[in-house]
C-alpha positions as CSV (number, residue, x, y, z in Angstrom):
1,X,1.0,-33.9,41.9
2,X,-1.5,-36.2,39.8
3,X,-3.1,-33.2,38.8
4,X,-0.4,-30.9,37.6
5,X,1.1,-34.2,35.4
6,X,-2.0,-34.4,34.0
7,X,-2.2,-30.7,33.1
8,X,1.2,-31.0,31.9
9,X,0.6,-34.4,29.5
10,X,-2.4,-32.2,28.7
11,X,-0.1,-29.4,27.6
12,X,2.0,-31.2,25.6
13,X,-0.6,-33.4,23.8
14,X,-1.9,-30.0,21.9
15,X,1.5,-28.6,21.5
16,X,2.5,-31.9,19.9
17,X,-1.0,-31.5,18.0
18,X,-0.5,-27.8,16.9
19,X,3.3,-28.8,15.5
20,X,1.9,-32.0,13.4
21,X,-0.8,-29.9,11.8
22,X,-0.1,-29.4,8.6
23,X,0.4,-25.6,7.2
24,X,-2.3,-23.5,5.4
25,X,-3.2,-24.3,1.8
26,X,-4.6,-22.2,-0.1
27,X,-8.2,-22.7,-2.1
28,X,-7.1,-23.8,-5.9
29,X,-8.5,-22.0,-8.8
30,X,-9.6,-24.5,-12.1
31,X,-5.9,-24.5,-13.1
32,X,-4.7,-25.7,-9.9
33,X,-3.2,-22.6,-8.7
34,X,-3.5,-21.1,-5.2
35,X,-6.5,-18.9,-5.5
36,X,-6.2,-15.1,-4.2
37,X,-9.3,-13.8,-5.6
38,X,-11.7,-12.2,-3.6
39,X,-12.0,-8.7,-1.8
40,X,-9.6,-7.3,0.1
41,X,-8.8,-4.4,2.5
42,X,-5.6,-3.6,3.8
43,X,-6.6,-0.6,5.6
44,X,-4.0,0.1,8.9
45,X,-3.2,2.3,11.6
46,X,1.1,0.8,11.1
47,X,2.7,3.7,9.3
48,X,4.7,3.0,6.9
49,X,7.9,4.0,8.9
50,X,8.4,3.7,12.2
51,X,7.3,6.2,14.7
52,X,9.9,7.5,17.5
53,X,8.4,6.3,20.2
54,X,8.6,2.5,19.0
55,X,12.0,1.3,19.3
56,X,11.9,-2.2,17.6
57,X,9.8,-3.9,15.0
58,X,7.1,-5.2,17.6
59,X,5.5,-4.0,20.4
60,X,3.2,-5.0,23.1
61,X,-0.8,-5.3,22.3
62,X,-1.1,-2.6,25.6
63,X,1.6,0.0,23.7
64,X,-0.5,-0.7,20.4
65,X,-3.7,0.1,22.1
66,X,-2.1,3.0,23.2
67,X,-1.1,4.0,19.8
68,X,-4.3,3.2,18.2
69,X,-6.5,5.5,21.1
70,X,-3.8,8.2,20.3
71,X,-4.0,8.2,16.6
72,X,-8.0,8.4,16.4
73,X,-8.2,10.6,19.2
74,X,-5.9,13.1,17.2
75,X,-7.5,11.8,13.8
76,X,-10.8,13.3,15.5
77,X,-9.4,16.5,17.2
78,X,-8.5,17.5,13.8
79,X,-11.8,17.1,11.7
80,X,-11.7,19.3,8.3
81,X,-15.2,20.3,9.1
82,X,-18.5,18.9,7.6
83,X,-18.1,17.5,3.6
84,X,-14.2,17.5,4.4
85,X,-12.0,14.7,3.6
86,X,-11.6,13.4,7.5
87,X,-15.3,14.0,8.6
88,X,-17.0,12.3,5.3
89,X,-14.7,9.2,3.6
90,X,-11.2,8.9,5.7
91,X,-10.6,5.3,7.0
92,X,-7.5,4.2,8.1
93,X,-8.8,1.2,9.9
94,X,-9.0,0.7,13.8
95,X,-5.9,-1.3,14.3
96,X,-2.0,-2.0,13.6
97,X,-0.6,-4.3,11.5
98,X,-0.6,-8.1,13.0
99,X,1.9,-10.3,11.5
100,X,2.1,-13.7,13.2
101,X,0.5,-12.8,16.4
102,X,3.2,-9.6,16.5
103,X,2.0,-6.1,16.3
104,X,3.9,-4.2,14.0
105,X,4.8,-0.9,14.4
106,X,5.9,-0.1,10.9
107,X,5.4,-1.8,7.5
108,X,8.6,-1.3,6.7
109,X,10.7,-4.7,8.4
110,X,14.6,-3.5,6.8
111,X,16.0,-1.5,7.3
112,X,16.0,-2.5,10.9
113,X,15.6,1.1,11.9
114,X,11.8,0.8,9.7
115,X,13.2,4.3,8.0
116,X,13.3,4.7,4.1
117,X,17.5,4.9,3.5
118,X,17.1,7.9,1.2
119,X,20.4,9.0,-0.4
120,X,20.7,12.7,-1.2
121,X,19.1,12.4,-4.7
122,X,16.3,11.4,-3.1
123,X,15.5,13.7,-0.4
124,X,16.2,16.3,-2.9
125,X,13.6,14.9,-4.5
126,X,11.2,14.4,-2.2
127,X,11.5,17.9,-1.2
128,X,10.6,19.2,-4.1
129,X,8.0,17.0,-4.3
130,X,6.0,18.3,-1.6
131,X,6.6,21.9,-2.2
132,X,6.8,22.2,-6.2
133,X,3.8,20.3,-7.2
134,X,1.7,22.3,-4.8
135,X,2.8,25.8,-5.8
136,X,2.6,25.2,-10.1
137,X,-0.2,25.8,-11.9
138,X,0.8,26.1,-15.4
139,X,-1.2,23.7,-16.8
140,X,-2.6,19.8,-16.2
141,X,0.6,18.3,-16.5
142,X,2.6,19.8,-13.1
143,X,0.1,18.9,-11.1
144,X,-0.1,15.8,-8.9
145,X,-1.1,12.7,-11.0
146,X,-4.0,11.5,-8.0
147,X,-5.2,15.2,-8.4
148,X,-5.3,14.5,-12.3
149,X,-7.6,11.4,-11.3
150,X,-4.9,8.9,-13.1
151,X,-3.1,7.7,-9.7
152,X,-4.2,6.7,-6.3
153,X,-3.6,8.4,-3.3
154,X,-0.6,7.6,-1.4
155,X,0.2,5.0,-3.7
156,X,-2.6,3.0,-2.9
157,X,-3.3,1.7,-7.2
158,X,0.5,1.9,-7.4
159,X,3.4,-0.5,-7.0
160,X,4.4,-1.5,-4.1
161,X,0.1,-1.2,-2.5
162,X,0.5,1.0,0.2
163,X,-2.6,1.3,2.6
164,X,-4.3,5.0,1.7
165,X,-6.2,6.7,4.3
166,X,-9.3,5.5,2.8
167,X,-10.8,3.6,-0.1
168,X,-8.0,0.9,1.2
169,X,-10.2,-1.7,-0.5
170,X,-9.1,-4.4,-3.5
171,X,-10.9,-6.6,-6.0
172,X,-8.2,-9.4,-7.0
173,X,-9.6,-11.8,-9.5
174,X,-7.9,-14.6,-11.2
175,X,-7.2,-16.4,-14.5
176,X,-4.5,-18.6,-15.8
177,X,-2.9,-15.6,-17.5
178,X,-3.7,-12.9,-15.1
179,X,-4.2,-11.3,-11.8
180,X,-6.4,-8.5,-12.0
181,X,-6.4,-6.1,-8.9
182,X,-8.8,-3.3,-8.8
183,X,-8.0,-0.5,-6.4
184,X,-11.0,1.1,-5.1
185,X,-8.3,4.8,-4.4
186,X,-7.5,4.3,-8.3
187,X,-9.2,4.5,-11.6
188,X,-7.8,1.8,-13.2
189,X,-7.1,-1.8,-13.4
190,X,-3.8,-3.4,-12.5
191,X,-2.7,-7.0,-14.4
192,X,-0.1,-9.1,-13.3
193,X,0.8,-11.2,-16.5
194,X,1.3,-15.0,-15.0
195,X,2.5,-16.0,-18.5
196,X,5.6,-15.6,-19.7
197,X,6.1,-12.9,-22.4
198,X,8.3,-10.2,-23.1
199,X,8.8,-7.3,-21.1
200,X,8.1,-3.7,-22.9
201,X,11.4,-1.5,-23.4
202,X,12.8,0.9,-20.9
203,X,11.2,3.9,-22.8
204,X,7.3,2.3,-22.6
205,X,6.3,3.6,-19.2
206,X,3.3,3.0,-17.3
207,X,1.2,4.2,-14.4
208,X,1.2,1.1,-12.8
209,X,4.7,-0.5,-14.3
210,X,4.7,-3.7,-16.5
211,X,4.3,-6.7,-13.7
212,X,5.2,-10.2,-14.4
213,X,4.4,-13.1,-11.8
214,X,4.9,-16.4,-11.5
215,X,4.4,-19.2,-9.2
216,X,7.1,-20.5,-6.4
217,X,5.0,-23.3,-4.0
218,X,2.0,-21.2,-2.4
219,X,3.3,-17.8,-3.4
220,X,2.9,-15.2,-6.2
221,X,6.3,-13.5,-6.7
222,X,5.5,-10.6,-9.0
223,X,8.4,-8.4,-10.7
224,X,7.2,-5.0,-11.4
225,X,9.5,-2.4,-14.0
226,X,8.7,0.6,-16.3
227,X,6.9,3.0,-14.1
228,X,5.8,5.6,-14.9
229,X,7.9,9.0,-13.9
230,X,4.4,11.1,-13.2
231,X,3.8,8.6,-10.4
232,X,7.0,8.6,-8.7
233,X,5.8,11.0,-6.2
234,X,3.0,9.5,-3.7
235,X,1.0,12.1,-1.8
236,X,-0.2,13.0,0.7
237,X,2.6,11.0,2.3
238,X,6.2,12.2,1.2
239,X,7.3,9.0,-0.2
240,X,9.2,9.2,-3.7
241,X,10.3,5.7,-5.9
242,X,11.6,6.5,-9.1
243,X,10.5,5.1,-12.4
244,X,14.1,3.3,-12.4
245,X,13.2,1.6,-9.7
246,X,12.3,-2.6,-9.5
247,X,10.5,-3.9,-7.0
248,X,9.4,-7.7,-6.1
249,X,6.2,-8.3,-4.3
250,X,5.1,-11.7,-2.9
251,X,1.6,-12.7,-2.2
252,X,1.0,-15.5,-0.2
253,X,-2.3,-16.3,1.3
254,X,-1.9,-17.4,5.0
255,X,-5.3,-17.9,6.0
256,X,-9.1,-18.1,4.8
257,X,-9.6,-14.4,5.7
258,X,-5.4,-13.1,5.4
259,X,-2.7,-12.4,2.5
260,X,0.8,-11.9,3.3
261,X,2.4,-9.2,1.1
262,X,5.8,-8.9,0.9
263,X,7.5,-6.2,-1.0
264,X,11.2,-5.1,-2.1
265,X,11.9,-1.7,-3.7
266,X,15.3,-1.9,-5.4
267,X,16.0,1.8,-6.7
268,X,19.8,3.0,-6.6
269,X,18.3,6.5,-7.9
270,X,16.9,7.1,-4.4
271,X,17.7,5.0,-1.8
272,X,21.2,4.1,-0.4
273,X,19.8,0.1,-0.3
274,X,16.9,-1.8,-1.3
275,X,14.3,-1.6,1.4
276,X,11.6,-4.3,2.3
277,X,7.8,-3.8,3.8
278,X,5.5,-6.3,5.0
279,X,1.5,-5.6,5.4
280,X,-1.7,-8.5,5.1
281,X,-4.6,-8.1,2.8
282,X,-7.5,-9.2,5.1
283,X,-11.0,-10.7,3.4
284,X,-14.2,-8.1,3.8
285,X,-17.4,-8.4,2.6
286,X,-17.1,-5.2,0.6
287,X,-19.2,-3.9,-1.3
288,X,-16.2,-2.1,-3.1
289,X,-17.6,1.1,-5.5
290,X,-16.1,3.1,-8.1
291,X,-13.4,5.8,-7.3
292,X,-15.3,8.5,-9.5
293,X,-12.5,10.8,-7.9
294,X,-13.7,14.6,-9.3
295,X,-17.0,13.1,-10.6
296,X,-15.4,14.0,-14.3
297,X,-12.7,16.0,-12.9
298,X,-14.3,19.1,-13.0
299,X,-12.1,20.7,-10.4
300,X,-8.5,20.8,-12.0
301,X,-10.1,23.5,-14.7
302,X,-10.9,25.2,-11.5
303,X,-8.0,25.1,-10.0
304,X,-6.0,25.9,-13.0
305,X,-8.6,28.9,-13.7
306,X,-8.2,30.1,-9.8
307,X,-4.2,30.7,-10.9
308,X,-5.4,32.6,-13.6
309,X,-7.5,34.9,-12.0
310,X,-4.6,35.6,-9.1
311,X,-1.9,36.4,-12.3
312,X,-4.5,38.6,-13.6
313,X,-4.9,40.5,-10.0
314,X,-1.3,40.0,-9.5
315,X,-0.8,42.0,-12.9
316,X,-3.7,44.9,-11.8
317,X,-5.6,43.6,-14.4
């Protein structure tokens, strides 16, 4: 009886401990902000929409074991062969999504169901999408903008970040007027503006939108607008956000080693309702390298001459 008080007083000594701790605060930069520079991977086996065979938001860590043994095991089974994409650079990461001790089983947290609420504009859309883009050649301009070197893969350099299926790696680095994020999918830069200024008109579109953050408590809430309609479209995975669209991310940083990113995408054009994700940047020791993508992009005149040659046999010339 002794014994089990004792355990008990013991018990409730650390919970009482564990409540009056004091939450996480994030390393300051030199203007006194919280600091989110560093490297950054965000790599995950949580698809972006729920899979049927999850039926809620969590799941157990035996059913995400499960899942993760199932999706490399089926990953592997369907190698593309030596100097393919899967055998040579793919890397989704080992593991689901962990948010508060929870596994996830998709990044998307509402709609409840964790499906994109696509009206019919945009599943028209995003059919044509995956079938139009693929089957032009008529120049540069139809064809997919990662495949033109001036977008990341699934959306990776984009807005909102999606994980990719490899290069899922980020440099953030700080100033008082910026946050710089280099994607190691895309070939570009991305710069939050943390000052105020003025946002461009709706006819100045760009690849990665005109973003504009700003400070509430511990978190970065970033407003992102103007994108760019040749990036609407994020391959491989069939997702489509239109360059209409706004959407709000928050960055919060958790722990030493974790960032909690939040993100909203408001965009009537395609979706029924605005629809919310949830993913964490995790700290890695890098190193992160260039995304040369076609080494000068030396295969698009290929591909664009392959099209000729099948016209010209097409035509029995």
């Amino acid at each position: 009886m002794i014994r089990t008080s004792l355990l008990a007083a013991a018990f409730l000594a650390v919970a009482a401990a564990a409540a009056a701790a004091p939450p996480y605060r994030a390393p300051r930069t030199a203007s006194g902000a919280p600091d989110l520079g560093g490297l950054w991977t965000n790599a995950s086996l949580t698809p972006l929409q729920r899979p049927k065979g999850f039926a809620t938001l969590t799941t157990t860590e035996a059913q995400a074991r499960a899942f993760e043994v199932a999706v490399v095991r089926e990953f592997n089974e369907e190698q593309d062969g030596v100097g393919g994409r899967q055998s040579e650079w793919w890397d989704m990461g080992e593991y689901m999504t962990r948010i508060g001790g929870q596994v996830r089983t998709s990044l998307i947290v509402d709609p409840p169901d964790g499906r994109l609420p696509y009206n019919e504009a945009g599943l028209r859309r995003v059919q044509e999408g995956m079938s139009a883009p693929i089957r032009r050649f008529d120049g540069p301009e139809v064809r997919p903008a990662p495949e033109r070197c001036v977008a990341g893969g699934g959306g990776a350099s984009g807005v909102p970040m999606f994980p990719p299926r490899y290069n899922g790696n980020y440099m953030m680095v700080q100033t008082p007027e910026h946050l710089a994020v280099w994607s190691e999918m895309g070939s570009g830069v991305r710069l939050i503006h943390l000052k105020p200024g003025t946002r461009p008109p709706p006819s100045v579109r760009l690849w990665q939108g005109y973003s504009a953050g700003r400070w509430e408590g511990e978190t970065l809430v970033v407003e992102t607008t103007n994108l760019h309609p040749g990036d609407t479209f994020k391959t491989p995975a069939p997702i489509y956000i239109s360059e209409h669209a706004r959407v709000v991310e928050r960055f919060t940083r958790i722990s030493s080693s974790e960032i909690l990113y939040v993100f909203e995408v408001e965009d009537p054009a395609a979706y029924t309702r605005p629809w919310r994700g949830e993913l964490v940047f995790r700290a890695t020791k890098g190193p992160i390298f260039e995304n040369a993508c076609h080494e000068g992009n030396y295969a698009l005149p290929g591909i664009l001459a392959g099209a000729r040659y099948e016209e010209k046999q097409a035509a029995g010339r």
